[in-house]
C-alpha positions as CSV (number, residue, x, y, z in Angstrom):
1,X,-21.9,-64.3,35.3
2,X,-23.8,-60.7,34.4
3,X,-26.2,-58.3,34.9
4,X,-28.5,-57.2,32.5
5,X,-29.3,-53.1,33.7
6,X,-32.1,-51.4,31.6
7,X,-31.7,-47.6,31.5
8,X,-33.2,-44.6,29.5
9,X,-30.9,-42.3,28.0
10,X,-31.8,-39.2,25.9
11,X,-32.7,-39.3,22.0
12,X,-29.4,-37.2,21.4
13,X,-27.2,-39.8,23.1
14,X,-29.3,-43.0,21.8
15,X,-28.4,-41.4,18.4
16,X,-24.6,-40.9,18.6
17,X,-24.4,-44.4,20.6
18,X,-25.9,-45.8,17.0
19,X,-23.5,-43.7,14.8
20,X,-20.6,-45.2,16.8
21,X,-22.2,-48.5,15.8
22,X,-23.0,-47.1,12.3
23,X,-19.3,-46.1,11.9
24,X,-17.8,-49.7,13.4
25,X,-16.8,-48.2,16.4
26,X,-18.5,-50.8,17.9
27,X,-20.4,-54.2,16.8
28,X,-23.0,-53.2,19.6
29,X,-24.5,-50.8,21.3
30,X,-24.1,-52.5,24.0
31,X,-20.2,-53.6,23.6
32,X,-20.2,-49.1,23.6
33,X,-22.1,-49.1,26.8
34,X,-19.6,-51.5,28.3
35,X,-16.3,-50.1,27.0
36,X,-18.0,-46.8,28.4
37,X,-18.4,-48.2,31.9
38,X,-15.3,-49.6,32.3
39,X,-13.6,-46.1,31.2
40,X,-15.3,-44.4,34.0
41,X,-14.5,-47.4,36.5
42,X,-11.3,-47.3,35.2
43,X,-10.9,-43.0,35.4
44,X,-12.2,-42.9,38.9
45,X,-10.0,-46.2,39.9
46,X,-7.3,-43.7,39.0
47,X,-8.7,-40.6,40.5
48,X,-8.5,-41.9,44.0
49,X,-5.5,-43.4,43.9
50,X,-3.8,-39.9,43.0
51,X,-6.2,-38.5,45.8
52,X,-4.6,-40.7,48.2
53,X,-1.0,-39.8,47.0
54,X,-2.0,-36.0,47.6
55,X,-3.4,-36.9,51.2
56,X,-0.3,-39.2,51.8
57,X,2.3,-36.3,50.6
58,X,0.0,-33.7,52.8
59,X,-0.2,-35.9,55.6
60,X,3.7,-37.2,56.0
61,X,5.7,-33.8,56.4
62,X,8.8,-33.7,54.5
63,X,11.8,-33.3,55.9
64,X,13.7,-30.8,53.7
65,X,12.2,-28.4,51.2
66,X,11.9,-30.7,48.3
67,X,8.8,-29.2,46.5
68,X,6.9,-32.0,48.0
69,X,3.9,-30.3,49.0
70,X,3.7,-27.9,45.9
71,X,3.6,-31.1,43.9
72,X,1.3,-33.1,45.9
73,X,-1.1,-29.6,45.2
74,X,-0.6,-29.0,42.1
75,X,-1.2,-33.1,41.1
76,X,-4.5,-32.0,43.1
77,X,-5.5,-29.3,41.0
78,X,-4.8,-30.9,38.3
79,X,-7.3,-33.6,38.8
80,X,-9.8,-31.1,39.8
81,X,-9.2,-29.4,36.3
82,X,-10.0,-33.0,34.7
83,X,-12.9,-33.9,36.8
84,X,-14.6,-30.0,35.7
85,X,-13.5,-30.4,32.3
86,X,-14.9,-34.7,31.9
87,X,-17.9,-33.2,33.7
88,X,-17.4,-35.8,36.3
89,X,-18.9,-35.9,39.9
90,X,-17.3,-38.2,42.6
């Protein structure tokens, strides 16, 4: 089973999702709008599941200086860096 969605998106975008087509990115504009969709799905499936290793790692102290925490911040940061620079919004 699926859903049909209608949405407006601006000329600019309407016209590089038809030179992807144009080029044989993609048969379809829609088969683009799908593979599209399940990136970001897929991206944010990610992105929490590394935000709940940083809470786990911040929540469980460790036992001996192992680095732990400096990891668990810096795996943090670094998905903040990717979210600013993908312009994403969770």
């Amino acid at each position: 089973m699926s859903e049909q969605i209608a949405v407006r998106i601006p000329d600019a975008l309407a016209e590089s999702l038809e030179d992807l087509v144009a080029r044989g990115r993609f048969d379809t504009k829609a088969e683009a709008i799908r593979s599209a969709l399940v990136a970001l799905i897929e991206s944010e499936r990610r992105r929490r599941v590394g935000e709940l290793i940083v809470q786990g790692y911040l929540r469980v102290p460790q036992e001996d200086d192992d680095g732990s925490d400096a990891a668990a911040a810096m795996t943090l940061r670094s998905m903040q860096a990717e979210e600013r620079e993908l312009g994403l919004k969770w």
